[in-house]
C-alpha positions as CSV (number, residue, x, y, z in Angstrom):
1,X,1.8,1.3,-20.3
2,X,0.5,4.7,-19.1
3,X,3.8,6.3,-20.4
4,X,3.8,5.5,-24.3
5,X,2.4,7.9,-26.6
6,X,0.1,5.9,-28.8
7,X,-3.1,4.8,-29.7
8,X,-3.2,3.1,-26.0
9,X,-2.7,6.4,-24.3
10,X,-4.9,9.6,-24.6
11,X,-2.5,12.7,-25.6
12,X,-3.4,14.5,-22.3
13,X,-2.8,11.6,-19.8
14,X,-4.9,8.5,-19.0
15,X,-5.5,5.4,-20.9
16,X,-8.0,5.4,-24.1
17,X,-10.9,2.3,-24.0
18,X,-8.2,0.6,-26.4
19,X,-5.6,1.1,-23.6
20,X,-8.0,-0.5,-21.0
21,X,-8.5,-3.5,-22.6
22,X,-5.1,-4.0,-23.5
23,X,-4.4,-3.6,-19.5
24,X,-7.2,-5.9,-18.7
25,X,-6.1,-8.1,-21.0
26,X,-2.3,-7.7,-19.5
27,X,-3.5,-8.2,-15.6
28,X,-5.5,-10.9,-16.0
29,X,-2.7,-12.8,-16.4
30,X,-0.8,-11.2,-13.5
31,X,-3.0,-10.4,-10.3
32,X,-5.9,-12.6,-9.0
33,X,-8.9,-10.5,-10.7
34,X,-11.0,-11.5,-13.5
35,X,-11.6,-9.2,-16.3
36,X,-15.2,-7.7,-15.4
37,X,-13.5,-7.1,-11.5
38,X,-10.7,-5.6,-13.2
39,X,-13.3,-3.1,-15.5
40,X,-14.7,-2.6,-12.3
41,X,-11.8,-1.4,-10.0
42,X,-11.3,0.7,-13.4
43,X,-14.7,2.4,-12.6
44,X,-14.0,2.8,-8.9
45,X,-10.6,4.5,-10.0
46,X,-11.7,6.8,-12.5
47,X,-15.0,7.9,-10.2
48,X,-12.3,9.3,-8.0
49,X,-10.8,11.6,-10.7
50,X,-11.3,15.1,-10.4
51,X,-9.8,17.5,-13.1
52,X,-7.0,15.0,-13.6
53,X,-6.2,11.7,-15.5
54,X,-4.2,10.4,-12.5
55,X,-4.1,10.1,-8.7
56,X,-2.2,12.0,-6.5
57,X,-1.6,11.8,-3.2
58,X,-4.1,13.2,-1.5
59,X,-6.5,11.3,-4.0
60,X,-5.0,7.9,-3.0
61,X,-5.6,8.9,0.9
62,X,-9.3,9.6,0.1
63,X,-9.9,6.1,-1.3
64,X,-7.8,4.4,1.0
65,X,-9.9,6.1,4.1
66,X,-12.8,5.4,2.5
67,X,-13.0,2.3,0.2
68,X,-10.4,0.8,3.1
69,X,-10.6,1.9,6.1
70,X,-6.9,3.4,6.6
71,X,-6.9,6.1,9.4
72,X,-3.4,6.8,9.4
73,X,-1.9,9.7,7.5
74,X,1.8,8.7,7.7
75,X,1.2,5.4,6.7
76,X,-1.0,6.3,3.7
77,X,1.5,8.5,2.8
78,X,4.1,5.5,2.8
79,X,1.5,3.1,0.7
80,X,1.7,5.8,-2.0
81,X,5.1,6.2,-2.4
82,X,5.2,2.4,-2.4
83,X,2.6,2.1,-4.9
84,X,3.7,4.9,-6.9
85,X,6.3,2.1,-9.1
86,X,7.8,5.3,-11.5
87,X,8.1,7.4,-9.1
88,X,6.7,10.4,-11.1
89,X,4.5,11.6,-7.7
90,X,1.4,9.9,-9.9
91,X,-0.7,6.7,-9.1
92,X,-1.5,5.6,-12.5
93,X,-4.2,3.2,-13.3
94,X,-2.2,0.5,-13.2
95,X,-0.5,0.8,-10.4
96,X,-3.6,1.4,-8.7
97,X,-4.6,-1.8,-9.7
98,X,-1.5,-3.5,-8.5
99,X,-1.5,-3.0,-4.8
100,X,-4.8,-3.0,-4.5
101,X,-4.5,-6.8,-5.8
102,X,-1.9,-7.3,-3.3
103,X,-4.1,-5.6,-0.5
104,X,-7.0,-8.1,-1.5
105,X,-5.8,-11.0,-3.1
106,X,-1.8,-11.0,-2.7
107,X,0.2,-14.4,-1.9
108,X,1.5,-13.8,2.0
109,X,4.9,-13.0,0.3
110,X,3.4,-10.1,-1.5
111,X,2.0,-8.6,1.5
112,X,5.1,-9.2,3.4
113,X,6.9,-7.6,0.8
114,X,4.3,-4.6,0.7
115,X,4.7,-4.4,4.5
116,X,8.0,-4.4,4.2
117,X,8.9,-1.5,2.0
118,X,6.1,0.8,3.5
119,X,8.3,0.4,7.0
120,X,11.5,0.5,4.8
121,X,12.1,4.9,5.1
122,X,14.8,5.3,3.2
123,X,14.4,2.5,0.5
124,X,17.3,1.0,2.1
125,X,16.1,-2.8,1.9
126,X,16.4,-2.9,5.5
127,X,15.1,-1.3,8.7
128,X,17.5,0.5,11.1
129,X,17.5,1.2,14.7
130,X,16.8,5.3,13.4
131,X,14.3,3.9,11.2
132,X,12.6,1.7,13.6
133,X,12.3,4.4,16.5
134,X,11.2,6.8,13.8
135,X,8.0,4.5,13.2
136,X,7.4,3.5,16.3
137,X,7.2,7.1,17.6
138,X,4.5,7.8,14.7
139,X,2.9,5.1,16.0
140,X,2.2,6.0,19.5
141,X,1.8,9.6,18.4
142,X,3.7,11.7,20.3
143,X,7.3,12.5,21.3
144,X,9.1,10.5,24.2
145,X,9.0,14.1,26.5
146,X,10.1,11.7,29.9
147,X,13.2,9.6,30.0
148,X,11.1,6.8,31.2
149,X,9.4,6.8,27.6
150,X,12.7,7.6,25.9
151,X,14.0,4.3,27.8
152,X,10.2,2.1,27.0
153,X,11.1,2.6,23.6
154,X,14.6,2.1,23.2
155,X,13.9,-1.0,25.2
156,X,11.6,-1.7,22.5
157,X,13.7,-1.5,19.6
158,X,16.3,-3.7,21.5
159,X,13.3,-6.2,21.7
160,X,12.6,-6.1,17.9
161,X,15.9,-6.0,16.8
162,X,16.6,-8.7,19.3
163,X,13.7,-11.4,17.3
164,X,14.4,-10.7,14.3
165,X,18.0,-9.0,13.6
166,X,19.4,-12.6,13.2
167,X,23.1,-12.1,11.8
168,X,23.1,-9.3,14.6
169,X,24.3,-6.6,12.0
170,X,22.5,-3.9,13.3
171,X,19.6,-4.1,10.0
172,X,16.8,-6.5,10.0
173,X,16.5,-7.4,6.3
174,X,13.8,-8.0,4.7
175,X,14.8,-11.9,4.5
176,X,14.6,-11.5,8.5
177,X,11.8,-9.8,8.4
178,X,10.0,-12.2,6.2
179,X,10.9,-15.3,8.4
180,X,9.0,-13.6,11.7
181,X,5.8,-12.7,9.5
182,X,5.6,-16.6,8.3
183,X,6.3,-17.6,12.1
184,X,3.6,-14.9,13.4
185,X,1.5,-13.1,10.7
186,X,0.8,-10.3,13.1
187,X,4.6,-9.0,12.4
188,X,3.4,-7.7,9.4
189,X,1.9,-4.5,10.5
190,X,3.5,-4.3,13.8
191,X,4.5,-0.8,13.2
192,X,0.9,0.5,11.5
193,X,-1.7,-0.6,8.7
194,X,-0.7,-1.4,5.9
195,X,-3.4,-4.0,4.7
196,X,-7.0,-3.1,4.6
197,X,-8.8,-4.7,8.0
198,X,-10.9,-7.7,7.5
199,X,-14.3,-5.7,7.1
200,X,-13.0,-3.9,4.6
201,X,-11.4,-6.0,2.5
202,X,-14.7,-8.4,2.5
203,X,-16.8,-5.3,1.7
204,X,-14.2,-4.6,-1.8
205,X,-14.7,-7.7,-2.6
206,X,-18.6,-8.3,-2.3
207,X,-19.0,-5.0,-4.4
208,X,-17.0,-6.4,-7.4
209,X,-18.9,-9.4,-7.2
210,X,-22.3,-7.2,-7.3
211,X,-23.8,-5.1,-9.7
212,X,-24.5,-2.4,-7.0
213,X,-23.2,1.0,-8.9
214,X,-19.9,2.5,-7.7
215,X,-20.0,5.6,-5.6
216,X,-17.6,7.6,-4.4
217,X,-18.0,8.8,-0.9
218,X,-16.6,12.4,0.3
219,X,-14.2,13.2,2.7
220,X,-15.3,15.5,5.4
């Protein structure tokens, strides 16, 4: 919507009122918010503007560490480039307000699928043995300097691949990837966060509920 140049869409960027309603009306009947939660992740959005109409990515990391609790850089990083549907390097209002309905109120599917493409590096539609290790070295932190961690972690990516490569063709798809999530929901973020935590999420949702104002806390 963000992209058409008409009434709907301010000539410098950004949505005019006309252009939020018309996206409120629009979401409604796509993601599980009602219209005054939808005006009010609106609010939270454009409180964390600064001199521009959209987010960027260190804009997206702020909210996410501090509306949800992420702590990892790398995997911020992957949420935004998942979110970011146009890839233009911009989180626009709407997409904001699409994954943050999946984070919150998405079917299990959606979050799998979410899941899925922030562990997918190359937008392959699959994970690979190089993508796998890559991931699960960011998620311990540090390089494998001994052999013996070198060997832990191929070991590990033998294990992985071994539960849920199925057809054995070197990829885990995101079809195999789906079927261990639904047989153990843990799967879904066993290479980082990727969903808010539980605290979080329950906090998000209590303050569209309220009538508490929206603040915007600072990074430090």
């Amino acid at each position: 919507m963000e992209g058409k140049n008409d009434k709907l869409v301010r000539k410098e960027g950004g949505l005019t009122k006309l252009g939020e309603k018309h996206l409120i009306d629009k979401l409604s009947n796509e993601v599980g918010f009602t219209h005054r939660e939808l005006r009010r992740i609106m609010n939270i959005y454009k409180r964390y503007l600064k001199d521009l109409w959209y987010m960027d990515e260190p804009v997206f990391s702020e909210v996410l560490h501090n509306t949800f609790g992420f702590k990892d850089d790398f995997f911020m990083k992957r949420l935004f480039f998942v979110a970011d549907l146009d890839k233009d390097r911009k989180i626009n209002m709407e997409e904001f307000i699409r994954v943050v309905a999946i984070m919150l109120r998405g079917t299990i599917l959606e979050k799998i699928r979410l899941c899925f493409s922030c562990f997918d590096l190359d937008d392959s539609q699959e994970l690979t043995r190089e993508g796998v290790t890559d991931l699960l070295l960011e998620a311990i932190n540090e390089p494998p300097t001994k052999d013996s961690t070198a060997d832990g972690l191929r070991d590990l990516v033998e294990l992985i691949f071994s539960k849920m490569d199925e057809d054995e063709d070197g990829c885990i798809s995101y079809e195999e990837f789906k079927k261990e999530c639904l047989r153990d929901w843990t799967v879904m973020e066993i290479f980082g966060q990727c969903l808010p935590d539980h605290r979080h999420r329950a906090a998000f949702l209590v303050l569209l509920e309220s009538d508490q104002d929206v603040t915007v806390e600072q990074s430090v």
